[in-house]
C-alpha positions as CSV (number, residue, x, y, z in Angstrom):
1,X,-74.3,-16.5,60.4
2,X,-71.9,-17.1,63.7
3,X,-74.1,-19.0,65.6
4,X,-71.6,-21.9,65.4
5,X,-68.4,-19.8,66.3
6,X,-70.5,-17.4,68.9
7,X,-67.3,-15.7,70.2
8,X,-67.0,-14.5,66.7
9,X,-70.1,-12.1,67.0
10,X,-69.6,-8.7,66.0
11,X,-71.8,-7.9,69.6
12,X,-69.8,-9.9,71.8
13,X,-66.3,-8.7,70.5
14,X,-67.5,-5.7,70.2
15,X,-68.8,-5.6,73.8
16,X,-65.3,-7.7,74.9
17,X,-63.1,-4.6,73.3
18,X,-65.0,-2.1,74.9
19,X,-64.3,-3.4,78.2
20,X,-61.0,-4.4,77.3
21,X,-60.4,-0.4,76.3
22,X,-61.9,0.7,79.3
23,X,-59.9,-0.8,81.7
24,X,-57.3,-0.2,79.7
25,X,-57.9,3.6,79.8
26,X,-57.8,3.9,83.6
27,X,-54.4,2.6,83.5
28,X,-53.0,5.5,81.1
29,X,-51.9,9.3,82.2
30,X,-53.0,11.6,79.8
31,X,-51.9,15.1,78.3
32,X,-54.2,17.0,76.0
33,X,-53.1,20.2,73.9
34,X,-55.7,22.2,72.0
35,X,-54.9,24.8,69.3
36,X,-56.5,28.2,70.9
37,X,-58.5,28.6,68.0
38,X,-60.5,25.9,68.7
39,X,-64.5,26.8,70.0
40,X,-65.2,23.6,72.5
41,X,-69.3,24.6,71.4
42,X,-68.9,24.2,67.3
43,X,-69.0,21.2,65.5
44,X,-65.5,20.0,63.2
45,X,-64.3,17.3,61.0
46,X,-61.8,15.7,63.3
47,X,-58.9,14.0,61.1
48,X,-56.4,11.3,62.2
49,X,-54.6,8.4,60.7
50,X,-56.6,5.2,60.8
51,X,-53.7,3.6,62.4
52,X,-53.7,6.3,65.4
53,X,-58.0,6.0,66.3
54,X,-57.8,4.7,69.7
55,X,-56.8,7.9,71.7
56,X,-59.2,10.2,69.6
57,X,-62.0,7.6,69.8
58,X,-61.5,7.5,73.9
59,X,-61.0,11.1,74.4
60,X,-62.9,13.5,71.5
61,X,-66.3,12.9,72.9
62,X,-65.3,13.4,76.3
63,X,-63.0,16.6,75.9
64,X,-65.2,18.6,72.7
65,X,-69.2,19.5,73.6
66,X,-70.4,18.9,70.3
67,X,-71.9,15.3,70.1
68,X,-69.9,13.4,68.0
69,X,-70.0,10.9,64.4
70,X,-68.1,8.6,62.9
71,X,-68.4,6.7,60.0
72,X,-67.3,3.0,59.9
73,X,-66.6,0.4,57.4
74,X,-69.6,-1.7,56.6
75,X,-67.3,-4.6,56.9
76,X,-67.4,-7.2,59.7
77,X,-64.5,-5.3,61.7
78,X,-66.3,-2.6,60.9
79,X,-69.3,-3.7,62.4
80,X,-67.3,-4.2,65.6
81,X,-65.7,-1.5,65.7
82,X,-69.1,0.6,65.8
83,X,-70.1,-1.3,68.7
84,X,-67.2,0.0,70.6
85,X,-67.8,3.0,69.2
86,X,-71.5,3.7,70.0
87,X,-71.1,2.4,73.9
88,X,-68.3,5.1,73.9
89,X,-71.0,7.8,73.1
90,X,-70.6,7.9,69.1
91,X,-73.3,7.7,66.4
92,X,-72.0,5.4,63.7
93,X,-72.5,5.6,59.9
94,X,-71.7,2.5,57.9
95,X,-70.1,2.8,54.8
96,X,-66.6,3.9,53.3
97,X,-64.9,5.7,50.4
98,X,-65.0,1.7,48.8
99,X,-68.7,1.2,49.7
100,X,-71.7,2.9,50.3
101,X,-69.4,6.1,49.7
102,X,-71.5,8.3,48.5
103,X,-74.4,8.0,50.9
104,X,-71.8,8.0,53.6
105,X,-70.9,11.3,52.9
106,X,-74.6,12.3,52.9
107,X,-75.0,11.0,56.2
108,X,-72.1,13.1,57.5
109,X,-72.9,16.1,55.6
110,X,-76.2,15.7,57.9
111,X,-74.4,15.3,60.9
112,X,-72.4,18.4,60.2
113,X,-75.8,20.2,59.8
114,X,-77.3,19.4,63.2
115,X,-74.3,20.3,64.6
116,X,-72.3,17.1,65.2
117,X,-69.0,17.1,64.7
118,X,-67.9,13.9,62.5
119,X,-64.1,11.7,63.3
120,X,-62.1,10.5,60.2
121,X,-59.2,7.9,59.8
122,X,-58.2,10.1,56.6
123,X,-56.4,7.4,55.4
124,X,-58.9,4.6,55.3
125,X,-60.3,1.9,55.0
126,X,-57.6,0.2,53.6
127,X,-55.0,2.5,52.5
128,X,-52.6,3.7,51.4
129,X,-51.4,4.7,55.0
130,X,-50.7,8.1,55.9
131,X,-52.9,9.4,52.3
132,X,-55.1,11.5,52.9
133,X,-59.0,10.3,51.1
134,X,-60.5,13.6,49.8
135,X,-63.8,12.7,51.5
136,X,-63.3,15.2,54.6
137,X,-61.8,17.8,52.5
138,X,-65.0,18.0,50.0
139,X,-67.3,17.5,52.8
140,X,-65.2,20.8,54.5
141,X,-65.9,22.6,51.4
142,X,-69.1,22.0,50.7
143,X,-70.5,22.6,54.7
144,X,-67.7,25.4,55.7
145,X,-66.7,23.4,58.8
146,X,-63.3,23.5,59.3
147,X,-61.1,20.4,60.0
148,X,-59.1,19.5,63.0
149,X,-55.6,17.7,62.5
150,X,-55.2,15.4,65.1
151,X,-52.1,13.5,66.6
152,X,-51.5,11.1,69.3
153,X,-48.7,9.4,70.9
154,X,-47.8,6.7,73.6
155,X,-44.4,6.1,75.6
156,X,-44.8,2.7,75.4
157,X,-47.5,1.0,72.8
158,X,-48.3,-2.1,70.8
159,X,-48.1,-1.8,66.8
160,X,-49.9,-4.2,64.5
161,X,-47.1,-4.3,61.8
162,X,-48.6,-6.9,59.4
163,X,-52.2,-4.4,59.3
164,X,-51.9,-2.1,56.6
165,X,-52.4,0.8,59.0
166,X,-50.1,-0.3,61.8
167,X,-52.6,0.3,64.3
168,X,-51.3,1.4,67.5
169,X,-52.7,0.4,70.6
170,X,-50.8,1.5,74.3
171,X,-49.8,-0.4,76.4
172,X,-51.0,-0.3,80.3
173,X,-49.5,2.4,82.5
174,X,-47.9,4.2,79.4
175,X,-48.0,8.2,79.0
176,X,-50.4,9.2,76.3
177,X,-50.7,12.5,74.6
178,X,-53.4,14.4,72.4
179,X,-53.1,17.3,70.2
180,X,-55.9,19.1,68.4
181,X,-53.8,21.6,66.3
182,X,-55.1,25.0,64.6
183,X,-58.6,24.6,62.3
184,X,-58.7,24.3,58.8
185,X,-60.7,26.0,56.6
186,X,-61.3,24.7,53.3
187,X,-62.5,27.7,50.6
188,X,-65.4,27.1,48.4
189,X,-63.3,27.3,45.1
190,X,-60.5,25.5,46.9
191,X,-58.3,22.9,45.0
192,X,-59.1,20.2,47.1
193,X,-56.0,17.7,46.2
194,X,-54.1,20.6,47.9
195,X,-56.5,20.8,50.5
196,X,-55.3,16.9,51.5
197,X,-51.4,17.7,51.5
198,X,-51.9,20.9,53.8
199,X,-54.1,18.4,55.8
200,X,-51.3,15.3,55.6
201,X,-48.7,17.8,57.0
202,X,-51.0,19.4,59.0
203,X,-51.7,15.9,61.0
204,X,-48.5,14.9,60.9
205,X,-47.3,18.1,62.7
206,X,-50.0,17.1,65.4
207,X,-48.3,13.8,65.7
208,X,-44.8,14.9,66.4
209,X,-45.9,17.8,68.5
210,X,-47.8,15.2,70.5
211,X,-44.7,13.2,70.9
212,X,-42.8,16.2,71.9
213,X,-45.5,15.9,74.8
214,X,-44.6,12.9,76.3
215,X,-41.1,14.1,77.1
């Protein structure tokens, strides 16, 4: 399909932004805050804006014990995006609240049972931004893990303003900051449209307290 445009490969730009992010990465000083309440041994639901995946995607599986899933869009972005993803030390399900969505959350659900923990951009694939999907807060429920609201922040970044998510991506040398703020946990009779507005202002707390970290 791109063997007459090879440099538009899923492998090879997948491969090209894992090396790019990489390098990137040594460049960056980091500051990570975790909510005391966290146990580094049990698996969670990890939640972040879709816009604000880089820092959680470089850092989760290298600061939480649990090995670690994501699930990724079975589009062609998508597809490179899980190659970065799997040579950072993720397993990657395909699929998306658009397609595949139920089996997705299958997949997940038997992540969660092994004791993986699973990462979500709550607000994708496509939008709208900073919404959260009810996906993690029915897959909460339904396996009594508790979710994570995470926020990140850069002194000095790139933004993507014409992507719907206005992916952020930092720039070299900048500051970066994590924060994994207090666990969720979502009740079995739980109204779960609630559930996502505790969780949006729950992740947007992370995000401000995380640029309150860099000073």
């Amino acid at each position: 399909m791109y063997k007459s445009k090879w440099w538009k490969n899923p492998k090879f730009s997948g491969t090209g932004a894992y090396i790019l992010t990489k390098c990137l990465s040594i460049t960056l000083r980091y500051k990570i805050q975790k909510h005391t309440a966290i146990d580094q041994t049990a698996p969670y639901l990890f939640a972040f804006w879709h816009g604000q995946q880089w820092l959680p995607a470089l850092l989760l599986n290298k600061h939480h014990d649990t090995p670690s899933c994501v699930m990724v869009s079975p589009s062609r972005d998508g597809a490179i995006l899980a190659i970065l993803l799997e040579k950072l030390g993720y397993s990657v399900t395909r699929g998306s609240s658009r397609d595949n969505g139920l089996r997705a959350l299958l997949a997940m659900k038997t992540s969660l049972a092994a004791g993986r923990s699973v990462g979500f951009g709550i607000d994708g694939p496509i939008g709208p931004i900073y919404k959260v999907k009810p996906g993690i807060a029915f897959l909460a429920q339904k396996c009594q893990v508790p979710i994570i609201p995470v926020g990140s922040a850069f002194s000095k970044s790139w933004i993507f303003h014409k992507a719907w998510d206005k992916f952020s991506l930092p720039k070299p040398f900048a500051r970066a900051s994590l924060v994994l703020g207090e666990p969720i946990m979502v009740d079995a009779d739980a109204d779960l449209e609630a559930v996502c507005k505790q969780i949006e202002l729950q992740v947007q707390s992370s995000e401000q307290t995380a640029q309150q970290l860099l000073g």
